[in-house]
N, CA, C and O atoms as a GROMACS GRO file, in nm:
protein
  536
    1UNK      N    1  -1.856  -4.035  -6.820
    1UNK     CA    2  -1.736  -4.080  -6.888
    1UNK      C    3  -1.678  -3.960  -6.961
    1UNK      O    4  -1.745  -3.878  -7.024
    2UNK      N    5  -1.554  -3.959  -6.948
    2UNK     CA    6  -1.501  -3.827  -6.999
    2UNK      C    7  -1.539  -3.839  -7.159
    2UNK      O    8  -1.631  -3.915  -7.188
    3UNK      N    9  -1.464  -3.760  -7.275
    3UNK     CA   10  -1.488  -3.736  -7.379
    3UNK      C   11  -1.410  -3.814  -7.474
    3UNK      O   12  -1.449  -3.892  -7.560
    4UNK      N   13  -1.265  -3.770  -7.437
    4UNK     CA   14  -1.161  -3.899  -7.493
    4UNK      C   15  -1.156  -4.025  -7.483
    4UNK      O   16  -1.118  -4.090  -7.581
    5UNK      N   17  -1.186  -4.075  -7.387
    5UNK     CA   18  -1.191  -4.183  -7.378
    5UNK      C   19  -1.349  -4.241  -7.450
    5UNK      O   20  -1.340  -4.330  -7.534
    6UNK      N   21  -1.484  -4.190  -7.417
    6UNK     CA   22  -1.571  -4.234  -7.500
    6UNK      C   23  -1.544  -4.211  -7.676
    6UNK      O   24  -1.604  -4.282  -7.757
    7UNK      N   25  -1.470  -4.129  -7.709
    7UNK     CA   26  -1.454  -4.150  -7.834
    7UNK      C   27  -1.339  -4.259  -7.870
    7UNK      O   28  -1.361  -4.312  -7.978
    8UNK      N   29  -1.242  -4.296  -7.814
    8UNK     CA   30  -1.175  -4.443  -7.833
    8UNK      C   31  -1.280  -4.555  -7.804
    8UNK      O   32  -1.279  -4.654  -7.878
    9UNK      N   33  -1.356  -4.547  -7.718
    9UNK     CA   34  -1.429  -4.666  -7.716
    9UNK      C   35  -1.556  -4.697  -7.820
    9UNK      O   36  -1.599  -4.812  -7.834
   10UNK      N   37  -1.598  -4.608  -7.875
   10UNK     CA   38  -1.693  -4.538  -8.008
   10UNK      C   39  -1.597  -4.590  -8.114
   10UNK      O   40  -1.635  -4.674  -8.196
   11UNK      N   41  -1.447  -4.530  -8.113
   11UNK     CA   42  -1.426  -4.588  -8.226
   11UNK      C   43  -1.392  -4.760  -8.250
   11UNK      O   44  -1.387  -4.820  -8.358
   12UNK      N   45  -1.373  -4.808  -8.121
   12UNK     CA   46  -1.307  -4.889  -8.155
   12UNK      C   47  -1.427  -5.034  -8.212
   12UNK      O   48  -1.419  -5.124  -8.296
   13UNK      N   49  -1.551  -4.979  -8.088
   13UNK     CA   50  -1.646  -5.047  -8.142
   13UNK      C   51  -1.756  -5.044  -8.298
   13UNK      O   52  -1.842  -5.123  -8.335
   14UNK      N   53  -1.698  -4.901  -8.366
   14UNK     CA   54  -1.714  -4.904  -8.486
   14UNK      C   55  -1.650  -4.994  -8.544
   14UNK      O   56  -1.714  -5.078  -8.608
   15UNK      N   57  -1.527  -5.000  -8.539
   15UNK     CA   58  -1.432  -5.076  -8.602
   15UNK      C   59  -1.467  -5.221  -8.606
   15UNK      O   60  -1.458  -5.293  -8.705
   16UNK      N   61  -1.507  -5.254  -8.489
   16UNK     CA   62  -1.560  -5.400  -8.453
   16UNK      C   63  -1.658  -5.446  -8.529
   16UNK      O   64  -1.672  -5.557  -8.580
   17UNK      N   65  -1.718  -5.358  -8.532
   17UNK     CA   66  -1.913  -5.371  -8.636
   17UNK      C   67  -1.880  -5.386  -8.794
   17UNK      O   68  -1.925  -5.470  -8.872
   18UNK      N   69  -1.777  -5.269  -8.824
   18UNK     CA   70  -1.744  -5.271  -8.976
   18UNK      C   71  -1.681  -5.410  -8.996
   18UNK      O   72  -1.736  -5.490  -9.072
   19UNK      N   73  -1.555  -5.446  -8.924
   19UNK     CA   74  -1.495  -5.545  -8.964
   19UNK      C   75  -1.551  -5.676  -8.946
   19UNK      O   76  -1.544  -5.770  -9.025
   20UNK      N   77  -1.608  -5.674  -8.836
   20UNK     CA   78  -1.702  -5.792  -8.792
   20UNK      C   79  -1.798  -5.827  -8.910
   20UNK      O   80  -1.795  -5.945  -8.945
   21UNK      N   81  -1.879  -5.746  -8.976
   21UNK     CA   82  -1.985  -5.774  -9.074
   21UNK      C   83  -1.924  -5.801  -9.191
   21UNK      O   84  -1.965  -5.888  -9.268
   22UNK      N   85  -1.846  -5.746  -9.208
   22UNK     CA   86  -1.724  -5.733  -9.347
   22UNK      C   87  -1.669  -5.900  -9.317
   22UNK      O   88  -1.690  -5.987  -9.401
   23UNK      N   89  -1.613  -5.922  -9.216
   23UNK     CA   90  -1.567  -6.076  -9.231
   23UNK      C   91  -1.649  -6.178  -9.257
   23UNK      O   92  -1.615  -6.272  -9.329
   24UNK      N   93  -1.765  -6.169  -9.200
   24UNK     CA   94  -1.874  -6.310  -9.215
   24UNK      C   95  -1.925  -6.294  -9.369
   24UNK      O   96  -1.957  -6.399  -9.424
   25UNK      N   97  -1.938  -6.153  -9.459
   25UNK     CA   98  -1.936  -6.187  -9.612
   25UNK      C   99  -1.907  -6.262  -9.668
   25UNK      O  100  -1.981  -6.336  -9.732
   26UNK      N  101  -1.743  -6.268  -9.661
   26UNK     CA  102  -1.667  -6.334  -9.758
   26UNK      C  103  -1.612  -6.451  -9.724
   26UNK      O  104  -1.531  -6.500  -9.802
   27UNK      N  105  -1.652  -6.540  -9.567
   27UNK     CA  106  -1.651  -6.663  -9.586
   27UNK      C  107  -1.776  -6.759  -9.599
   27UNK      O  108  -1.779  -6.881  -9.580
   28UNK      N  109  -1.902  -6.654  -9.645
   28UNK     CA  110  -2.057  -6.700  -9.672
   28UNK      C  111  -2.028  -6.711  -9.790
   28UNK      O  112  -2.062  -6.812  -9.850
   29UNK      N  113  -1.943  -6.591  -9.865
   29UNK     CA  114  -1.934  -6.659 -10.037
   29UNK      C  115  -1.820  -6.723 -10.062
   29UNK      O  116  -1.793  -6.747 -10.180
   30UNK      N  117  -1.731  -6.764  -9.956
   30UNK     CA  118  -1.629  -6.886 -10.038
   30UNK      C  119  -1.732  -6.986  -9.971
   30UNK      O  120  -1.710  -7.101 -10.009
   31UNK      N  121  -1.806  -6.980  -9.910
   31UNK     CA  122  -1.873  -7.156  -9.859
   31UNK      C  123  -1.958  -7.164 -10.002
   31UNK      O  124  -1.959  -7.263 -10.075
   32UNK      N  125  -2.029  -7.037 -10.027
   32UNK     CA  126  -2.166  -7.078 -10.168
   32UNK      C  127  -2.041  -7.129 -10.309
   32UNK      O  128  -2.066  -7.224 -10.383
   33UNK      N  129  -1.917  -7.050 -10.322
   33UNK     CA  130  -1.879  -7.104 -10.441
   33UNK      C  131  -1.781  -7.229 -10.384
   33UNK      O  132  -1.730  -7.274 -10.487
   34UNK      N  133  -1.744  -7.286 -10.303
   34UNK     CA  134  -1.734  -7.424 -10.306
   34UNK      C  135  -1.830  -7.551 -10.318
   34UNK      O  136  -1.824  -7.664 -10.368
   35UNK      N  137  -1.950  -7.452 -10.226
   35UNK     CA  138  -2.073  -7.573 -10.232
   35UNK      C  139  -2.152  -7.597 -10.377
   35UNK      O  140  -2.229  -7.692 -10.392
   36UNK      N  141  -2.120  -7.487 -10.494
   36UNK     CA  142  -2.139  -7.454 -10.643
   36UNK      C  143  -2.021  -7.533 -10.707
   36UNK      O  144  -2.051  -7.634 -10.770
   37UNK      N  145  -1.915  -7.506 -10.700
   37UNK     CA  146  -1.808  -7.546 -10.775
   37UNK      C  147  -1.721  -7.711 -10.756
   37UNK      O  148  -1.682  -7.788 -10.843
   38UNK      N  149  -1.713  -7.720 -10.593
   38UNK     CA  150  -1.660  -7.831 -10.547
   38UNK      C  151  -1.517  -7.798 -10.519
   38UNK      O  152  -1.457  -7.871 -10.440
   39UNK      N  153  -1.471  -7.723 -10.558
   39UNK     CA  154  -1.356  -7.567 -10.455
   39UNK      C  155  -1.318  -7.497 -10.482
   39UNK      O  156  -1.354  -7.426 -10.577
   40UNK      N  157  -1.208  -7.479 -10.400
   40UNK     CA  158  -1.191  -7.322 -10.404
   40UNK      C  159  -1.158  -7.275 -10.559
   40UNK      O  160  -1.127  -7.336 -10.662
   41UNK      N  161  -1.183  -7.119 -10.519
   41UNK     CA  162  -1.150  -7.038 -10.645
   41UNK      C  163  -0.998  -7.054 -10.683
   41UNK      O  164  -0.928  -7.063 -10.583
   42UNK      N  165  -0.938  -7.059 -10.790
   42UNK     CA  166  -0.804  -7.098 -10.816
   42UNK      C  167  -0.724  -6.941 -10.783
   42UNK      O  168  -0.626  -6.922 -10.712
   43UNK      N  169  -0.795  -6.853 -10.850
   43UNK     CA  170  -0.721  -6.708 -10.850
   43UNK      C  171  -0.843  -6.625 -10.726
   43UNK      O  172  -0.949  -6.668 -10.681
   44UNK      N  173  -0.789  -6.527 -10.709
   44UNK     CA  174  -0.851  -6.457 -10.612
   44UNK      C  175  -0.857  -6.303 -10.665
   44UNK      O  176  -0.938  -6.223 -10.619
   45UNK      N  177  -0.775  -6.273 -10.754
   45UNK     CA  178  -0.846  -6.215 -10.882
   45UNK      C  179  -0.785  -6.216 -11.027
   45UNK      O  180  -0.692  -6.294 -11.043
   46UNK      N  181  -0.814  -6.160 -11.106
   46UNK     CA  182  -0.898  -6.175 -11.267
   46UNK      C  183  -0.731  -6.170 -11.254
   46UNK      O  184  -0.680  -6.280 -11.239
   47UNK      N  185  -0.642  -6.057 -11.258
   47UNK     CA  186  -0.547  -6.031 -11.337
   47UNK      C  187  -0.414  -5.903 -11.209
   47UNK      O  188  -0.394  -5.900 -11.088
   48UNK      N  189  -0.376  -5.848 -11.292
   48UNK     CA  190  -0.306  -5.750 -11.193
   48UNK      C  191  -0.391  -5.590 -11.231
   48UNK      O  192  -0.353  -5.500 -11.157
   49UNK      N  193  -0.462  -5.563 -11.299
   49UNK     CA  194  -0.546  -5.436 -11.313
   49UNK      C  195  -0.645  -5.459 -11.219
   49UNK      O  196  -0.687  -5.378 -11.137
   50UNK      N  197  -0.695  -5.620 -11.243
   50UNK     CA  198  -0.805  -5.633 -11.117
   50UNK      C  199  -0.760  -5.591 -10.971
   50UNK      O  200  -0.820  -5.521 -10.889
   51UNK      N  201  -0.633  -5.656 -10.960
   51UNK     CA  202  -0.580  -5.614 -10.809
   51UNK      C  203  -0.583  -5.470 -10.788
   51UNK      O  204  -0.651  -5.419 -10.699
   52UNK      N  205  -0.520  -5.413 -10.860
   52UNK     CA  206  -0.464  -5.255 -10.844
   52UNK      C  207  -0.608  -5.212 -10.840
   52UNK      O  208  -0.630  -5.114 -10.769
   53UNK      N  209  -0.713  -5.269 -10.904
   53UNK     CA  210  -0.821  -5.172 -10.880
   53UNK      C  211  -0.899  -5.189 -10.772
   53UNK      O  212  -0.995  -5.112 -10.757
   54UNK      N  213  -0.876  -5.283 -10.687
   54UNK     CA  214  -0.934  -5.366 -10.567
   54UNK      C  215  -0.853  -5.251 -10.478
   54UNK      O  216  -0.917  -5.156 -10.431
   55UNK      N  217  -0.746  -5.259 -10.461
   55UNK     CA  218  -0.668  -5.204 -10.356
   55UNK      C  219  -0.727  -5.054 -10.399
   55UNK      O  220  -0.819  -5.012 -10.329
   56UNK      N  221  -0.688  -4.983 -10.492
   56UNK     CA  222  -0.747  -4.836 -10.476
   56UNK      C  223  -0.909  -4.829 -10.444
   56UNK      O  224  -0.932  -4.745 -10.357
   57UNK      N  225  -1.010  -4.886 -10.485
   57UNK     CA  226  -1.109  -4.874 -10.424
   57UNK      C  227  -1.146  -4.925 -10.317
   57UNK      O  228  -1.266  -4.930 -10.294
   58UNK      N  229  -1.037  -4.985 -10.210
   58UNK     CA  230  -1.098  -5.030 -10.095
   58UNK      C  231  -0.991  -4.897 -10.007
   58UNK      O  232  -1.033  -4.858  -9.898
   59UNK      N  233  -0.916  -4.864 -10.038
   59UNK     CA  234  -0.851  -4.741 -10.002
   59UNK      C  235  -0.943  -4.626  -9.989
   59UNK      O  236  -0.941  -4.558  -9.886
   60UNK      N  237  -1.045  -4.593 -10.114
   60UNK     CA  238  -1.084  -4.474 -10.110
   60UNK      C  239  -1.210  -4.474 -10.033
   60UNK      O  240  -1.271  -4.372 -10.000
   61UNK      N  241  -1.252  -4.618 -10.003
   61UNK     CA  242  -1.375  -4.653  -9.935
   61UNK      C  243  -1.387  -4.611  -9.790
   61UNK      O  244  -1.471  -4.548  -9.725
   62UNK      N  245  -1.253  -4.679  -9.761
   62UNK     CA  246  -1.262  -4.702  -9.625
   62UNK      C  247  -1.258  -4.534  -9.591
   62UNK      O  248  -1.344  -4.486  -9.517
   63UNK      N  249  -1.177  -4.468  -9.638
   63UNK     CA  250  -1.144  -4.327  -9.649
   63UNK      C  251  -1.290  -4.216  -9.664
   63UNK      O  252  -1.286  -4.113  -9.597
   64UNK      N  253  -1.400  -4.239  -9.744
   64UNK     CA  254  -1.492  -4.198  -9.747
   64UNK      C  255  -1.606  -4.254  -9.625
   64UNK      O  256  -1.695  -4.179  -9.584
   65UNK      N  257  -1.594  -4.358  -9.590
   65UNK     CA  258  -1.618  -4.418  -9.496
   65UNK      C  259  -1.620  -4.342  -9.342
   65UNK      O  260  -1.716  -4.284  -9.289
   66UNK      N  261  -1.491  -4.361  -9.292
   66UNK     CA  262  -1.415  -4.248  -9.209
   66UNK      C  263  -1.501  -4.070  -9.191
   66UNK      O  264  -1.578  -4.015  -9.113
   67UNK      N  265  -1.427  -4.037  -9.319
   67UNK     CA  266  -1.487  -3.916  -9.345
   67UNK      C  267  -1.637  -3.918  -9.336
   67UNK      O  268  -1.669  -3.799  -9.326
   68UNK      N  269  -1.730  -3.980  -9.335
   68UNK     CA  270  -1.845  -3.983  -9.378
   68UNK      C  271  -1.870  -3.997  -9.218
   68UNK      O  272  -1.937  -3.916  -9.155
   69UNK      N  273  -1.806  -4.116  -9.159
   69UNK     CA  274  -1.846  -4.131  -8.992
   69UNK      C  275  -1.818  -4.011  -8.894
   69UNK      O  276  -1.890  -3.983  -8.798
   70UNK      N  277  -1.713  -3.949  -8.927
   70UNK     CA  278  -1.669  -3.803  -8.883
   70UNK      C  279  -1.792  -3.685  -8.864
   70UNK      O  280  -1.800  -3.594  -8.782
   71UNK      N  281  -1.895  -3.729  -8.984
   71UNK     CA  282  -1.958  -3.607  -8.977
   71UNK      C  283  -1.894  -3.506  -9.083
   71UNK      O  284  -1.971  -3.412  -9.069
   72UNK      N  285  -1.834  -3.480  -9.146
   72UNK     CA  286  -1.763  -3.442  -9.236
   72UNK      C  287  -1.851  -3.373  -9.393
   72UNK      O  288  -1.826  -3.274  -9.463
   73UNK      N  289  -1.938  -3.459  -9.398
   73UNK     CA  290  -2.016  -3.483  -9.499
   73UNK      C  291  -2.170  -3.551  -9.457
   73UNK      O  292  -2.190  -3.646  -9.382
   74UNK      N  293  -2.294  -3.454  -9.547
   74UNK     CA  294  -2.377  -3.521  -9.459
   74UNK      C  295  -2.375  -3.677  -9.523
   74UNK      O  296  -2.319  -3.709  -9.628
   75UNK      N  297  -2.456  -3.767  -9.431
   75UNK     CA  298  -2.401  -3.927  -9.456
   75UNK      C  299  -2.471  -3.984  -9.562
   75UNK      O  300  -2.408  -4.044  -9.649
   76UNK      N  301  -2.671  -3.968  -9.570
   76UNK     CA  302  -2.735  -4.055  -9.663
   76UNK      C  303  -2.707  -3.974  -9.812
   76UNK      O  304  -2.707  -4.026  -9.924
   77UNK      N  305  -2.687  -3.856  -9.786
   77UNK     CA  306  -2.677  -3.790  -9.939
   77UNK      C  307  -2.546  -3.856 -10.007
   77UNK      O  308  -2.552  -3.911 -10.117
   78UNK      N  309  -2.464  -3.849  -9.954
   78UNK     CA  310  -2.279  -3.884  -9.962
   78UNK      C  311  -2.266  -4.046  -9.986
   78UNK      O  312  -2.188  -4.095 -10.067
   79UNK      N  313  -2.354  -4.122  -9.903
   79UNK     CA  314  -2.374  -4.254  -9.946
   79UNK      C  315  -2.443  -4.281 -10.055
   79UNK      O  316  -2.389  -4.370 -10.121
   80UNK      N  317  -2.560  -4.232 -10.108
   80UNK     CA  318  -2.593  -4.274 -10.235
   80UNK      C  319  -2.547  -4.224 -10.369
   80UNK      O  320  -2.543  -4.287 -10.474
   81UNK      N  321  -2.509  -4.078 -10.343
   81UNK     CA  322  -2.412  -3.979 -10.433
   81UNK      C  323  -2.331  -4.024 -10.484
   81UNK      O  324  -2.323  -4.037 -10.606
   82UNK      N  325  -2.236  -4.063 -10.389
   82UNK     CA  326  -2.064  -4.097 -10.411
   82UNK      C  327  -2.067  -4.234 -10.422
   82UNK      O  328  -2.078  -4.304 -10.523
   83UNK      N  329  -2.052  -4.275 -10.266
   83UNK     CA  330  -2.049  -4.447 -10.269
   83UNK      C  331  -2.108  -4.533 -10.306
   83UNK      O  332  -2.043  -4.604 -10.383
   84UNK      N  333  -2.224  -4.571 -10.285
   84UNK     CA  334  -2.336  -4.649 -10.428
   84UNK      C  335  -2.274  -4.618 -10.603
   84UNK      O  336  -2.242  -4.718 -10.667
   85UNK      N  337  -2.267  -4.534 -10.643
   85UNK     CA  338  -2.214  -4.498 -10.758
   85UNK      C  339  -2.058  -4.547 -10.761
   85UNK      O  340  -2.038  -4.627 -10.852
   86UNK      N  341  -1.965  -4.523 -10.694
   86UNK     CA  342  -1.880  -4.582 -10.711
   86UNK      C  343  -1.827  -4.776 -10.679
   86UNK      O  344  -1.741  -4.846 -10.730
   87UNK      N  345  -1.883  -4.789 -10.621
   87UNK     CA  346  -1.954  -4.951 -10.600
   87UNK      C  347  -1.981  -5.006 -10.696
   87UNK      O  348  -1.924  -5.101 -10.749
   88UNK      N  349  -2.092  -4.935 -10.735
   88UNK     CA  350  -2.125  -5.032 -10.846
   88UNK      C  351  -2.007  -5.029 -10.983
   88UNK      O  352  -1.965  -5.134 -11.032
   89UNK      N  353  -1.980  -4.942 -11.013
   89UNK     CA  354  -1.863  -4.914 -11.101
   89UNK      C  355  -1.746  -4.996 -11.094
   89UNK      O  356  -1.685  -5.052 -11.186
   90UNK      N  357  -1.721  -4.994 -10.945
   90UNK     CA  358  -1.606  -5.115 -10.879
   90UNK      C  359  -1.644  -5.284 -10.934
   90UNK      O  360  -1.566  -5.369 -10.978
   91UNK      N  361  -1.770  -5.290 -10.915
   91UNK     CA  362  -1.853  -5.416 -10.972
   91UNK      C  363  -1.820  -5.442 -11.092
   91UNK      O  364  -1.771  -5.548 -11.130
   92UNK      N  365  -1.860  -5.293 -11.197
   92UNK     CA  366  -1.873  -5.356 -11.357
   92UNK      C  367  -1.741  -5.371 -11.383
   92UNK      O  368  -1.712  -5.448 -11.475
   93UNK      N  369  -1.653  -5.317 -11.324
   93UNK     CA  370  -1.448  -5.302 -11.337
   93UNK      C  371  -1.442  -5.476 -11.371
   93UNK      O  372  -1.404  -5.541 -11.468
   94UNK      N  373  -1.502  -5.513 -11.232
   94UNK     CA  374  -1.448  -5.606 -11.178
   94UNK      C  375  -1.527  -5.736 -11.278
   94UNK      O  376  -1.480  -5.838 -11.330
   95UNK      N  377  -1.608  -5.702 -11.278
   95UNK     CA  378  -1.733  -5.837 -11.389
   95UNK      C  379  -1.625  -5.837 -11.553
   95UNK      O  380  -1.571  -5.940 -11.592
   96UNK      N  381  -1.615  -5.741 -11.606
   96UNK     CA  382  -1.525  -5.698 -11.713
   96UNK      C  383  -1.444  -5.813 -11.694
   96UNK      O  384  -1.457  -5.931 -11.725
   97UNK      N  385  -1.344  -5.738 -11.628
   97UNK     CA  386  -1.213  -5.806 -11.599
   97UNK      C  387  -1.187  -6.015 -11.558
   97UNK      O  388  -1.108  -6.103 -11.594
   98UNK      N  389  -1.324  -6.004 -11.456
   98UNK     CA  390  -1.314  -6.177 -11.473
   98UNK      C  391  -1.381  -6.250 -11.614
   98UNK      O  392  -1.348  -6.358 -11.663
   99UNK      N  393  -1.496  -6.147 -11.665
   99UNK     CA  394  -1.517  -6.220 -11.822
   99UNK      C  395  -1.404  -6.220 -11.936
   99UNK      O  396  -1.400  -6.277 -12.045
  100UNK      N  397  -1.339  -6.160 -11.888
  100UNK     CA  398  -1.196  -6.146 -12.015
  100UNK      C  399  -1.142  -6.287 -11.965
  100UNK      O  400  -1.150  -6.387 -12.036
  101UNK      N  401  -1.079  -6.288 -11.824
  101UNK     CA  402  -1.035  -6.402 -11.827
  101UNK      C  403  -1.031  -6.557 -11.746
  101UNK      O  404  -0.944  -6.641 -11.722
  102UNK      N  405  -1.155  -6.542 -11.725
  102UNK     CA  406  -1.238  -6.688 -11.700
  102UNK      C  407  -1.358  -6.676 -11.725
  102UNK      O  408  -1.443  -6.589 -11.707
  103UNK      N  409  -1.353  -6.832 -11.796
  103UNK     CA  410  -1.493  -6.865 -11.842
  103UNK      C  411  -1.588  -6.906 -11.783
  103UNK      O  412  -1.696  -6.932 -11.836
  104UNK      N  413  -1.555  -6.921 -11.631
  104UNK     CA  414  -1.618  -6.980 -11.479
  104UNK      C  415  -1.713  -6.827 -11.441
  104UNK      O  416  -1.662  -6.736 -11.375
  105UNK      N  417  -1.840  -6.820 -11.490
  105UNK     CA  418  -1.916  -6.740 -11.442
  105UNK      C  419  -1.939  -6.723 -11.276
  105UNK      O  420  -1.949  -6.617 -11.214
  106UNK      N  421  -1.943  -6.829 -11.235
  106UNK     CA  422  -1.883  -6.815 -11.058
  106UNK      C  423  -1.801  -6.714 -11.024
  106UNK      O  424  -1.818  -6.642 -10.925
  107UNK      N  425  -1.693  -6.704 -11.115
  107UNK     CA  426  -1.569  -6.642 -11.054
  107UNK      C  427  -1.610  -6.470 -11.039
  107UNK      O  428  -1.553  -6.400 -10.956
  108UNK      N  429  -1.706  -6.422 -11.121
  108UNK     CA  430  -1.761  -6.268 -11.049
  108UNK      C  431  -1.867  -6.278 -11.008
  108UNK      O  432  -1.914  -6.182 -10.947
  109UNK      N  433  -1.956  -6.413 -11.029
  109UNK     CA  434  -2.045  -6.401 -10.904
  109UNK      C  435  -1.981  -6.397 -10.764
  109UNK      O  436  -1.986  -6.290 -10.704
  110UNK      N  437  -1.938  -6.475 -10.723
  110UNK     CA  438  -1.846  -6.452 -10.605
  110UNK      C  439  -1.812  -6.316 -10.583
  110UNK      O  440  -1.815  -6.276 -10.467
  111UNK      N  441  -1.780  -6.231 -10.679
  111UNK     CA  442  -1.681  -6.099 -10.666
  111UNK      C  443  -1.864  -6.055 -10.564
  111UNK      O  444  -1.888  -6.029 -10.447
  112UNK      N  445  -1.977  -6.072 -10.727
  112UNK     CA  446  -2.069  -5.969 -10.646
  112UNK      C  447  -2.149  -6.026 -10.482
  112UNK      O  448  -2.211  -5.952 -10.405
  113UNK      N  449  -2.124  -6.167 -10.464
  113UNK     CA  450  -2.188  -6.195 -10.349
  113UNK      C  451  -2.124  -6.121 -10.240
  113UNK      O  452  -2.188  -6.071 -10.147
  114UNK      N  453  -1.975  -6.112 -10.256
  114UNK     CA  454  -1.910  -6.105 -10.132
  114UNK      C  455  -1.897  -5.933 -10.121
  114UNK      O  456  -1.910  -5.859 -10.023
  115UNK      N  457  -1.869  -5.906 -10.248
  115UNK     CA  458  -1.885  -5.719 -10.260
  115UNK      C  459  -1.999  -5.665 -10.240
  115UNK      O  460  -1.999  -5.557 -10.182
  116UNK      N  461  -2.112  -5.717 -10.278
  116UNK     CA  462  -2.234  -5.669 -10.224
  116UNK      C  463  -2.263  -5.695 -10.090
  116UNK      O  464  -2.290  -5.585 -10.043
  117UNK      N  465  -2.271  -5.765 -10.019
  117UNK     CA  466  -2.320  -5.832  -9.896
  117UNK      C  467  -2.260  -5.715  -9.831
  117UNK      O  468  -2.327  -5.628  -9.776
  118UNK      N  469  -2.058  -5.715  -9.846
  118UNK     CA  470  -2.017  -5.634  -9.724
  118UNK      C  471  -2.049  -5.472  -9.800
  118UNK      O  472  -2.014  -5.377  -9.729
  119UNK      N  473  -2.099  -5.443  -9.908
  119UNK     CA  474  -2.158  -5.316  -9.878
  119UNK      C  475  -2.241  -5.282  -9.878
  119UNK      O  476  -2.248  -5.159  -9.874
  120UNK      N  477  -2.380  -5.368  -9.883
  120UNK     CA  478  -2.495  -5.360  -9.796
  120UNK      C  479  -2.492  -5.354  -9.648
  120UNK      O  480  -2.594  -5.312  -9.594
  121UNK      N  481  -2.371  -5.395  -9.558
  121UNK     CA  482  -2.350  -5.424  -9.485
  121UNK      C  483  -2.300  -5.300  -9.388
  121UNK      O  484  -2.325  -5.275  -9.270
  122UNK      N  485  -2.225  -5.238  -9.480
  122UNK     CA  486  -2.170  -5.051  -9.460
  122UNK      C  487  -2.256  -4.968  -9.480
  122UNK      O  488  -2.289  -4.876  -9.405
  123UNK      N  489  -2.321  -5.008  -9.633
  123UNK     CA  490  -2.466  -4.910  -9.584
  123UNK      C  491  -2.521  -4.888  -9.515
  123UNK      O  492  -2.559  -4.772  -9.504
  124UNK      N  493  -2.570  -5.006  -9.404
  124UNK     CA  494  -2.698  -5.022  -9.264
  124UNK      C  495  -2.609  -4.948  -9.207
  124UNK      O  496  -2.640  -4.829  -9.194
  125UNK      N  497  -2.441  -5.003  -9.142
  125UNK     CA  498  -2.436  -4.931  -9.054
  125UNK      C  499  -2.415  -4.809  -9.075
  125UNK      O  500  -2.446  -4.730  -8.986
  126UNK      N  501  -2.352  -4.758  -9.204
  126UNK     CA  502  -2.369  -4.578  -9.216
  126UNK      C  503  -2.497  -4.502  -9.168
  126UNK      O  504  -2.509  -4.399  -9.102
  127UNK      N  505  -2.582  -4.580  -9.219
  127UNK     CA  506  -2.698  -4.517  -9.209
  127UNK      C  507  -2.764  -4.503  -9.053
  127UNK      O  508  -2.853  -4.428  -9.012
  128UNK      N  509  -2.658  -4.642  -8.961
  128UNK     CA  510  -2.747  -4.640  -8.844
  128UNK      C  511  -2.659  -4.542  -8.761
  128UNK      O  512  -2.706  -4.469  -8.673
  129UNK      N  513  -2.480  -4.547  -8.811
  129UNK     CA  514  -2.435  -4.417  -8.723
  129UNK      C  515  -2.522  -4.291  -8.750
  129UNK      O  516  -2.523  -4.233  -8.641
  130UNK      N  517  -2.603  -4.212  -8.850
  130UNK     CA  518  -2.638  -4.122  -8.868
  130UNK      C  519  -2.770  -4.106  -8.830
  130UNK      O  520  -2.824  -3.997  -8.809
  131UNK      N  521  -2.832  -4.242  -8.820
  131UNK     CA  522  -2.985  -4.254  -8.720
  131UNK      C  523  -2.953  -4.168  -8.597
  131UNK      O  524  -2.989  -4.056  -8.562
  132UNK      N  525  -2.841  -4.298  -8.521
  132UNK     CA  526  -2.784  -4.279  -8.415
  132UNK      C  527  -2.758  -4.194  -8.336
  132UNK      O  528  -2.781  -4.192  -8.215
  133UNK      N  529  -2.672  -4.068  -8.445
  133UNK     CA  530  -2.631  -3.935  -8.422
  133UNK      C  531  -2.720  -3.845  -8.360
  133UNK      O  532  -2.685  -3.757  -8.282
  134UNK      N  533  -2.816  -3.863  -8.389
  134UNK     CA  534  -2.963  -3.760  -8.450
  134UNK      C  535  -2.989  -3.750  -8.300
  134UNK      O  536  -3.085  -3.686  -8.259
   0.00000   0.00000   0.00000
């Protein structure tokens, strides 16, 4: 198989794995906080700082992500360095921000079921493109 073309098909089935695992997260934690609460979450987040900070860290993720799959950077150092550290930070942003304004402790459990899962979820496979590589 030529070169170009195995790397469209490499990427595309990355893409498939990331998004694929990334989707079944977050309708495992709207099923746990309906089957907890009796439904859905009213807001989907805390406030508009929560948003803005959702969107820039899923920006810089996916982006380190990328870069990280590239080869660019080596991967397990760069994943626990950078991304683990910034994750979790994304977490306490985010725990902050729904204790200011709901009193529904659900409402950042949810944040961490569904934020953790899909980046436990990026971890394996970071780690297995770089098995992989080897």
């Amino acid at each position: 198989m030529n070169e170009p073309l195995w790397f469209l098909v490499e990427l595309v089935l990355s893409l498939v794995l990331l998004v694929g695992g990334a989707g079944v997260a977050v309708p495992l934690a709207r099923r746990w906080y309906v089957k907890r609460n009796g439904h859905e979450r009213s807001e989907r987040y805390a406030n508009a700082t929560h948003r803005t900070v959702t969107l820039w860290f899923s920006m810089v993720m996916v982006s380190f992500l990328l870069i990280m799959h590239l080869e660019r950077m080596p991967g397990q150092l760069f994943l626990f360095v950078v991304i683990l550290p910034l994750f979790l930070l994304y977490i306490a942003i985010g725990t902050h921000l729904w204790k200011q304004e709901s009193d529904n402790k659900d409402n950042y459990l949810y944040d961490w079921w569904s934020m953790g899962v899909v980046m436990v979820w990026l971890m394996i496979v970071a780690l297995g493109y770089q098995w992989w590589g080897r």
